[in-house]
C-alpha positions as CSV (number, residue, x, y, z in Angstrom):
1,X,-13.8,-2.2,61.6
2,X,-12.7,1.2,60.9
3,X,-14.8,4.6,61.2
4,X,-14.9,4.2,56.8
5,X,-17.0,1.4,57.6
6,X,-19.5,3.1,59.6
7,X,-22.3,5.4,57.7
8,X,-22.4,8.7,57.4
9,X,-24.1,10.7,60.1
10,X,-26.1,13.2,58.4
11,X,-25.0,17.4,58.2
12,X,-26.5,19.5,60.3
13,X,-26.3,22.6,62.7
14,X,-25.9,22.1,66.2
15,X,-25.9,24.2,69.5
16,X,-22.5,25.6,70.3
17,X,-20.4,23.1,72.5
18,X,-20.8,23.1,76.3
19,X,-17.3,22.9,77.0
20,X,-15.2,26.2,77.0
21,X,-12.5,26.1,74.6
22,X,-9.2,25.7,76.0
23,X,-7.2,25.7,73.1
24,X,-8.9,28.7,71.4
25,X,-10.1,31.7,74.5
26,X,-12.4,33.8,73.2
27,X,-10.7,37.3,71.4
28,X,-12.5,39.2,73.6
29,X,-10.4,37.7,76.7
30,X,-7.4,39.5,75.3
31,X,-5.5,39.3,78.5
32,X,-6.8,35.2,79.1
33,X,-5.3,34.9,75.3
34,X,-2.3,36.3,76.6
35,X,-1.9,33.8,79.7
36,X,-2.5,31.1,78.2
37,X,0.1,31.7,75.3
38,X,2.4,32.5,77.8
39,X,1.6,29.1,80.1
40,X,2.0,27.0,76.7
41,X,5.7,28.6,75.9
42,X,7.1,28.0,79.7
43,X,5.3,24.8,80.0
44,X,7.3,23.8,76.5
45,X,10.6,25.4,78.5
46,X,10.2,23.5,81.5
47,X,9.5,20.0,80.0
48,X,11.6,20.0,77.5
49,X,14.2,20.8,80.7
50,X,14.9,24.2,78.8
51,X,14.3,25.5,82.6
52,X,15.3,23.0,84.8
53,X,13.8,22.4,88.3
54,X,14.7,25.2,90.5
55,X,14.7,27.9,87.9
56,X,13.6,30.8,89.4
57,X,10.7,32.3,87.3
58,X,10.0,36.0,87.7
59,X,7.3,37.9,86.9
60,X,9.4,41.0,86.4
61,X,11.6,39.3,83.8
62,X,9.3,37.5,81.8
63,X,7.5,40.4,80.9
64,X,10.0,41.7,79.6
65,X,11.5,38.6,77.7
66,X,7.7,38.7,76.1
67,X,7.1,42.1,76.5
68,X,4.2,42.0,78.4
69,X,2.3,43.0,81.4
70,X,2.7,41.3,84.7
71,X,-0.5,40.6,84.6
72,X,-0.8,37.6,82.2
73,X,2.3,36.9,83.6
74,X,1.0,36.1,87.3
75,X,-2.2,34.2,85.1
76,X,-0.1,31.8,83.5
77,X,2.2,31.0,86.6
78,X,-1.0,30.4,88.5
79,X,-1.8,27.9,85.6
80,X,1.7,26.5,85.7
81,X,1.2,25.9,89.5
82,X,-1.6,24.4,88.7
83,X,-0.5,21.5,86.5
84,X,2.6,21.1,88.9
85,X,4.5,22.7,86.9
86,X,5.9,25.6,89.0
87,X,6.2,26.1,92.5
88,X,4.3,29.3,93.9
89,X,6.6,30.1,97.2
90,X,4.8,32.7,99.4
91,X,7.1,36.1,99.4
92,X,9.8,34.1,97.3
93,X,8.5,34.3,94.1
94,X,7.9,31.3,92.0
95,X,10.9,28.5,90.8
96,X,10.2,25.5,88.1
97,X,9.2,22.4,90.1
98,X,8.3,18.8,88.9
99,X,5.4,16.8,90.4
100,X,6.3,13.4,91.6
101,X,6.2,10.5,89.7
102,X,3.0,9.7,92.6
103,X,0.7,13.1,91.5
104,X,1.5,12.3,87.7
105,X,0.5,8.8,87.7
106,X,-2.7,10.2,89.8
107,X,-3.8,13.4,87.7
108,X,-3.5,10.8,84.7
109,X,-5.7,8.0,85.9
110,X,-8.5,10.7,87.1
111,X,-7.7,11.8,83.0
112,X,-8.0,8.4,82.2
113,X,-11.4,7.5,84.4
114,X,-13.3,11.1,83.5
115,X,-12.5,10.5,80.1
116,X,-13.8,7.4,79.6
117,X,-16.8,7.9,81.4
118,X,-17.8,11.3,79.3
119,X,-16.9,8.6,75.8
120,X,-19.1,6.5,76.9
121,X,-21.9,8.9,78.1
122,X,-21.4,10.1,74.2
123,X,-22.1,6.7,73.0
124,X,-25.5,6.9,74.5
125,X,-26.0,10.8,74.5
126,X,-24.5,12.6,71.4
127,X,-27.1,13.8,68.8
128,X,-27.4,13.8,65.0
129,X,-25.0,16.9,64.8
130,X,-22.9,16.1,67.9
131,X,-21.8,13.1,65.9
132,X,-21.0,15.2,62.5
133,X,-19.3,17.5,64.5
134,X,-16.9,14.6,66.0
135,X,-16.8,13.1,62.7
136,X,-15.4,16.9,61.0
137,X,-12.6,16.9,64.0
138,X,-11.7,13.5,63.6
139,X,-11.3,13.8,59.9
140,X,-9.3,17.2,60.7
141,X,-7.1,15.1,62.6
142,X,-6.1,12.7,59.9
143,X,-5.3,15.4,57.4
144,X,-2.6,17.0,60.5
145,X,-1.6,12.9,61.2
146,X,0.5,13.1,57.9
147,X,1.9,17.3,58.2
148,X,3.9,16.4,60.8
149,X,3.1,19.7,62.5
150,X,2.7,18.6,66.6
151,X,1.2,22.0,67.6
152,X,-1.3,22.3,65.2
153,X,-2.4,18.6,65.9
154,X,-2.3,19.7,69.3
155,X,-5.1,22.5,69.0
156,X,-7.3,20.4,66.9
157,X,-7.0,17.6,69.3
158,X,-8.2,19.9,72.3
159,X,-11.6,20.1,70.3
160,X,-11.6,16.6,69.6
161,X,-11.7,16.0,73.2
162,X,-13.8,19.0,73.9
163,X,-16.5,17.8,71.2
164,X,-16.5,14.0,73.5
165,X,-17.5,16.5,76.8
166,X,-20.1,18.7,75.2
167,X,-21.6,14.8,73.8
168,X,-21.7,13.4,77.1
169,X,-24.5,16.0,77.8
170,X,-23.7,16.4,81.4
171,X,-22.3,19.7,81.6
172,X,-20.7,18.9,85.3
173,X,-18.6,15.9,84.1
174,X,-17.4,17.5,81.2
175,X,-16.4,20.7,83.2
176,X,-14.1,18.2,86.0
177,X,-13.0,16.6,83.1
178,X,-11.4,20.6,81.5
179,X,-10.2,21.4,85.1
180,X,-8.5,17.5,85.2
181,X,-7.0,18.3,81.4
182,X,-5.6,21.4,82.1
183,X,-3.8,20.2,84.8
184,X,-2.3,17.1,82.8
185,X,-2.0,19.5,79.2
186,X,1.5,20.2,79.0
187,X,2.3,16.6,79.5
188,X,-0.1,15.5,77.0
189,X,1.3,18.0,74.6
190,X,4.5,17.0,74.9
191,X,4.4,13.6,73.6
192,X,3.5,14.8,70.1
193,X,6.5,15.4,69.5
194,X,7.9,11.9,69.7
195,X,8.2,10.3,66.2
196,X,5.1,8.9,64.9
197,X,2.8,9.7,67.3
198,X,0.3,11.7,65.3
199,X,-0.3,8.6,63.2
200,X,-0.6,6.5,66.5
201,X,-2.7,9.2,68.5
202,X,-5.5,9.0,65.3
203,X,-5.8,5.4,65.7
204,X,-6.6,5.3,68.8
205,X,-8.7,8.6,68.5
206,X,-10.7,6.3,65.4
207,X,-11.4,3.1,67.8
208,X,-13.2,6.1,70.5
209,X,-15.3,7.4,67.2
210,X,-16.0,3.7,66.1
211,X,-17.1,2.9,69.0
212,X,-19.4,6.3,70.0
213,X,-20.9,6.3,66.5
214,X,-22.1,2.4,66.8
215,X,-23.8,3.9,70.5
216,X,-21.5,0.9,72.3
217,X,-20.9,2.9,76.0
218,X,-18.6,0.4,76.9
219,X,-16.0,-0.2,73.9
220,X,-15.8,4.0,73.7
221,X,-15.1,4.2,77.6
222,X,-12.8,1.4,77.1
223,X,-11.2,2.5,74.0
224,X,-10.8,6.6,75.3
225,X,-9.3,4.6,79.0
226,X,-7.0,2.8,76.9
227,X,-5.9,6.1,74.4
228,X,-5.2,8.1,77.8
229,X,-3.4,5.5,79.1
230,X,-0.8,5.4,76.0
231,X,-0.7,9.0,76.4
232,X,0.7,9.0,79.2
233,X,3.3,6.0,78.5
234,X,4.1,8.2,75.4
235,X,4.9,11.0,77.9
236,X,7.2,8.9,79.7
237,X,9.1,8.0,76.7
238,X,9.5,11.6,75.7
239,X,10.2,12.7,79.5
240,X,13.4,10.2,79.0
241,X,14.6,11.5,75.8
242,X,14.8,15.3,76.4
């Protein structure tokens, strides 16, 4: 069965999403805006190896090389130290670092496990418009599947995700399961760019909607489990070929 062969859920207005956007701050949080661009562009650097592990990273230079402030500067290497990323050295400024392959395999599982958990609270949870609203984001995603643009697919995908949180209708689980994906994001965004994975990522992405939209808790949490854990196999392969 495909997500064709489901009906229709019905239009209508819903309640703004619980979840904060990650992939979109709000324009009034100019300097956030700022950060986060900034965390997205080194996190690019450092895993495509553009900045290899030990590169120091100063604040003083970077805002210059993206004329900036240090200010989102210092945000986004707190972000970066976050996900692993970058090492934060007390009175030695900051250097590019790379979580072992033990944290990596961790921070993804605990992606994997809250993920599954807030698909399969969906299944059971997500109203009339909840389940349009995944439907609009998931047919978003197809259109981008063929473009071959891996950043764009990238920001829709954060509110594909970000509509499955807001569904489960527990706002504490979905907001562990933002702080978990912020941490594993730049891997995760990575792996678009190996060849064909757009395609691949909405197929998987369409057994998770199949399976909410039918109100099966287990076959979404299995199916979103089973997406994440490709997702990361996908890094792997892209870690190997940069």
């Amino acid at each position: 069965m495909s997500l064709d062969d489901l009906p229709r859920s019905p239009a209508a207005a819903g309640p703004d999403m619980l979840v904060r956007r990650v992939d979109r701050p709000s324009p009034q949080q100019s300097k956030i805006t700022r950060a986060e661009e900034l965390r997205l562009q080194l996190a690019d650097e450092i895993v495509r190896g553009a900045l290899g592990p030990g590169s120091p990273l100063d604040e003083s230079d970077i805002a210059r090389r993206f004329n900036v402030s240090r200010t989102p500067v210092r945000e986004a290497l707190r972000q970066l130290a976050a996900s692993g990323l970058v090492e934060a050295r007390a009175h030695r400024g900051a250097v590019v670092a790379q979580p072992s392959i033990e944290r990596l395999t961790g921070m993804f599982e605990a992606m994997a496990e809250l993920e599954a958990l807030c698909a399969g609270l969906a299944a059971e949870r997500m109203t009339a418009a909840d389940r349009h609203a995944l439907e609009a984001v998931h047919e978003e995603l197809r259109v981008l599947s063929y473009t071959g643009n891996p950043e764009r697919f990238h920001e829709v995908n954060e509110r594909f995700h970000n509509t499955i949180y807001a569904g489960s209708h527990n706002e504490y689980i979905a907001e562990m399961t933002l702080a978990t994906r912020v941490r594993v994001q730049p891997f995760r965004r990575a792996q678009f760019r190996n060849l064909g994975r757009l395609a691949k990522s909405h197929a998987e992405h369409d057994r998770v909607v199949v399976a909410i939209l039918r109100g099966d808790k287990a076959g979404a949490a299995a199916a979103m489990r089973a997406h994440i854990t490709l997702v990361r196999g996908e890094y792997e392969i892209y870690a190997v070929s940069v």
